[in-house]
N, CA, C and O atoms as a DFTB+ gen file, in Angstrom:
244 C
 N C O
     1  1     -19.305      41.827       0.164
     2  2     -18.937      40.530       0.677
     3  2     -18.034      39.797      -0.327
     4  3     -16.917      39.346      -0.073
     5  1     -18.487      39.758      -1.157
     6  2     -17.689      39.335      -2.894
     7  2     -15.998      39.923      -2.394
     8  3     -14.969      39.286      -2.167
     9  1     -16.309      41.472      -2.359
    10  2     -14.444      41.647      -2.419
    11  2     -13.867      41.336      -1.564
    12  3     -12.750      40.885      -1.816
    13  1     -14.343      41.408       0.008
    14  2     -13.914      40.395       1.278
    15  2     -13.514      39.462       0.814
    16  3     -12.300      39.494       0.615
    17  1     -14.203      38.254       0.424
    18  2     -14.163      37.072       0.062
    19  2     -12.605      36.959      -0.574
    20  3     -11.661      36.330      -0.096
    21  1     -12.640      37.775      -1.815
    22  2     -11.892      37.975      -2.760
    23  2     -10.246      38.280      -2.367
    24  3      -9.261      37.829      -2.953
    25  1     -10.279      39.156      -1.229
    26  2      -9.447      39.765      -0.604
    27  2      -8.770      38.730       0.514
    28  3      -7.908      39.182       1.268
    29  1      -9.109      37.563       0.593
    30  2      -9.121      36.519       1.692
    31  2      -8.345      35.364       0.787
    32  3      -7.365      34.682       1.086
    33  1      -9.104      35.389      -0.376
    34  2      -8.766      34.455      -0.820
    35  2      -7.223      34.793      -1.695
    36  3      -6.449      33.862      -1.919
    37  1      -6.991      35.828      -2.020
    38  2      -6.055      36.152      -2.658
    39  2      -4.925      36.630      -1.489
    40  3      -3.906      37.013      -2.063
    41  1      -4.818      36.715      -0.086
    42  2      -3.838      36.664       0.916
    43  2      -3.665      35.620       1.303
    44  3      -2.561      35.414       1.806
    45  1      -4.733      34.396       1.249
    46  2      -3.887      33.152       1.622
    47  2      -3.536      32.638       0.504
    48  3      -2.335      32.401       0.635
    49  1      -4.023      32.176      -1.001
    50  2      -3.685      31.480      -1.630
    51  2      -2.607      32.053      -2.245
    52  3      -1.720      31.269      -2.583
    53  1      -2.387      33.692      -2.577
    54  2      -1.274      34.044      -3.643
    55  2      -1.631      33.508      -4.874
    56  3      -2.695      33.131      -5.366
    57  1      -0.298      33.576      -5.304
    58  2       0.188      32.795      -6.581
    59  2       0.181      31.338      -6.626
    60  3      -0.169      30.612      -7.556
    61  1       0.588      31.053      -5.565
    62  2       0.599      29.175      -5.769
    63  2      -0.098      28.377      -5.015
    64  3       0.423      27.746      -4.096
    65  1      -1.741      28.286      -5.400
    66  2      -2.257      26.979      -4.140
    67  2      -2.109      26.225      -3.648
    68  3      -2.654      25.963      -2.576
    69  1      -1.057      25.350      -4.409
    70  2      -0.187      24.068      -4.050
    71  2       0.229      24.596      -2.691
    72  3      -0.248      24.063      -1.690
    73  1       1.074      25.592      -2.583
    74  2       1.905      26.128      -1.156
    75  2       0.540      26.110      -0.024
    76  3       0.540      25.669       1.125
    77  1      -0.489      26.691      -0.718
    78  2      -1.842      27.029       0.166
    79  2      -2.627      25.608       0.782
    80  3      -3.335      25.574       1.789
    81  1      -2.291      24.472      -0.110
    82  2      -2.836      23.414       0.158
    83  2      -2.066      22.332       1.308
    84  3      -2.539      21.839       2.331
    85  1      -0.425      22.155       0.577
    86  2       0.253      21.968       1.164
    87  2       1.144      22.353       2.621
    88  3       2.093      21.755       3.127
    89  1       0.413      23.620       3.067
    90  2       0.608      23.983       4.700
    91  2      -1.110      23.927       5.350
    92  3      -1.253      23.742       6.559
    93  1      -1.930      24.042       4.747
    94  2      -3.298      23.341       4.882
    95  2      -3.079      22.557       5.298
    96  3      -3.358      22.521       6.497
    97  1      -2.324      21.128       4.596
    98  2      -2.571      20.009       5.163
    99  2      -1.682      19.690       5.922
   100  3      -1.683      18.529       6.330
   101  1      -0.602      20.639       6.372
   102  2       0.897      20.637       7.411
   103  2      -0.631      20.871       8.835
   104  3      -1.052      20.066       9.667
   105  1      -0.923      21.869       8.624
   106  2      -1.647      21.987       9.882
   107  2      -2.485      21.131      10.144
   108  3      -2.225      20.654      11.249
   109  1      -3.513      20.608       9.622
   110  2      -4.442      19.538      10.131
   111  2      -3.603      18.740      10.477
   112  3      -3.623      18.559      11.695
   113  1      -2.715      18.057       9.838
   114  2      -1.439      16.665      10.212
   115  2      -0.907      17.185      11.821
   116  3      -0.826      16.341      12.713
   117  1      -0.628      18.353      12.034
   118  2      -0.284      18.494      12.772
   119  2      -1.007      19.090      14.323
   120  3      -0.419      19.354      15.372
   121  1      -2.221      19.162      14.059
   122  2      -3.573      19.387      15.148
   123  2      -3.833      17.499      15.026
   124  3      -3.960      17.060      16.169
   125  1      -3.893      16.812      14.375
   126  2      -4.059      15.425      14.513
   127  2      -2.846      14.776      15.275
   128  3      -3.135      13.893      16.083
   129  1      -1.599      15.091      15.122
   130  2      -1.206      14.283      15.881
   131  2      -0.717      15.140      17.148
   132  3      -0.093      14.603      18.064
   133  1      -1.015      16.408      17.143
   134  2      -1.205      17.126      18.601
   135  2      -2.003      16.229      20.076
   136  3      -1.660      16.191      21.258
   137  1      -3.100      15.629      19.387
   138  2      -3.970      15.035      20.407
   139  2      -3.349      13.367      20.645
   140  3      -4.092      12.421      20.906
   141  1      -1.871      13.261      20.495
   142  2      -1.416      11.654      20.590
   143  2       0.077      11.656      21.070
   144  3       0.652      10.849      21.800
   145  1       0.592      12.905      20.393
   146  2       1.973      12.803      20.201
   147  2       2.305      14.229      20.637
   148  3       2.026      15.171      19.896
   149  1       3.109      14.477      22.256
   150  2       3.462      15.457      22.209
   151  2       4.553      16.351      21.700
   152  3       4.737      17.435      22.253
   153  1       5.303      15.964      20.666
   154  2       6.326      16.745      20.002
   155  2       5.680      16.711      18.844
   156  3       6.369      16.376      17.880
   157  1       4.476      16.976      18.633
   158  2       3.991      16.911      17.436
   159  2       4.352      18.697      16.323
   160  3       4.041      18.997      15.170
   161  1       4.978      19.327      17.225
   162  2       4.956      20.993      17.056
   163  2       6.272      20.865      16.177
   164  3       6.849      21.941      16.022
   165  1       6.896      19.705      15.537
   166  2       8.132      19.894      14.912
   167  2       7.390      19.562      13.823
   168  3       7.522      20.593      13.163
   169  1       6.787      18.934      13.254
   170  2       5.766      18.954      11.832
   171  2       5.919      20.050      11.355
   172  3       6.693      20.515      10.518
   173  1       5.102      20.446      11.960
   174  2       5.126      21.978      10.918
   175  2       6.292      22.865      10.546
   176  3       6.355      23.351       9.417
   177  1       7.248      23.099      11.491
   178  2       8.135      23.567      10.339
   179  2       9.003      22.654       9.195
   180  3       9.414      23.217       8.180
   181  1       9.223      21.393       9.396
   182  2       9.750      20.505       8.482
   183  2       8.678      20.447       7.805
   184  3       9.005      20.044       6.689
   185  1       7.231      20.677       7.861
   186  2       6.573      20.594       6.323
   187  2       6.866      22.128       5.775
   188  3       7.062      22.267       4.567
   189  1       6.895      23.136       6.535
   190  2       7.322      24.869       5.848
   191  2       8.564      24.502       5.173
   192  3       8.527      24.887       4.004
   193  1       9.339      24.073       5.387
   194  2      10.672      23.809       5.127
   195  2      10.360      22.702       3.591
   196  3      11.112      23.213       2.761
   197  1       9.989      22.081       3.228
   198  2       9.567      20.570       2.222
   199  2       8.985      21.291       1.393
   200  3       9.429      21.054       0.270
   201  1       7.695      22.561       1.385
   202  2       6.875      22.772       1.031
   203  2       7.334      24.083       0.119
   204  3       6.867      24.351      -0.988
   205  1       8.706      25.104       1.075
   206  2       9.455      25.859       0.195
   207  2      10.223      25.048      -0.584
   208  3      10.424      25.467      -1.724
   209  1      10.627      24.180      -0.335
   210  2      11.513      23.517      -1.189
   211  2      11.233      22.826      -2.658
   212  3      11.983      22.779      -3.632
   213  1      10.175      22.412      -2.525
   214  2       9.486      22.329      -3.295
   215  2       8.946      23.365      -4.183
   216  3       8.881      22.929      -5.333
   217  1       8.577      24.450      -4.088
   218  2       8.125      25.705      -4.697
   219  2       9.426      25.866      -5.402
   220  3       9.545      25.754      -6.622
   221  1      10.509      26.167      -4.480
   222  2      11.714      26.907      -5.159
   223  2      12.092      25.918      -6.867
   224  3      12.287      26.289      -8.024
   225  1      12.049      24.685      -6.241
   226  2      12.375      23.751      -7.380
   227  2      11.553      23.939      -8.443
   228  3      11.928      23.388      -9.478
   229  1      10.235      24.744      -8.505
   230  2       9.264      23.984      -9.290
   231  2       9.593      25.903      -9.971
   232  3      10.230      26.048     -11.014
   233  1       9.286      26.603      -9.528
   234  2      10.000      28.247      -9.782
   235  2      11.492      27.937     -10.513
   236  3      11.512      28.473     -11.621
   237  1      12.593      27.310     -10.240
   238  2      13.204      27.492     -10.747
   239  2      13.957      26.061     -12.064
   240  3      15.062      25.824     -12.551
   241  1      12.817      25.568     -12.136
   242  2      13.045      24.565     -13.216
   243  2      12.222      24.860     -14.605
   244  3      12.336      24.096     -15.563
């Protein structure tokens, strides 16, 4: 169960949790305003999009 675990945790998080946290919270933001706002389905890739952008900057500074 340990290496499951292990094996789970190391395909979503990778190398950078920030990325893991930061589309984490793209999706909840975006199941929240699913139930109000129906174009709510453009969130998420403008946070994929913010969230590489961010990585790349932080990788290459």
């Amino acid at each position: 169960m340990r290496r499951f675990g292990a094996f789970w945790w190391d395909f979503v998080v990778g190398d950078d949790w920030r990325v893991a946290v930061g589309i984490a919270l793209a999706l909840g933001l975006t199941a929240l305003l699913a139930t109000t706002w129906a174009s709510a389905w453009i969130v998420l890739p403008l946070a994929v999009a913010a969230v590489l952008w961010i990585s790349l900057r932080r990788a290459a500074g």
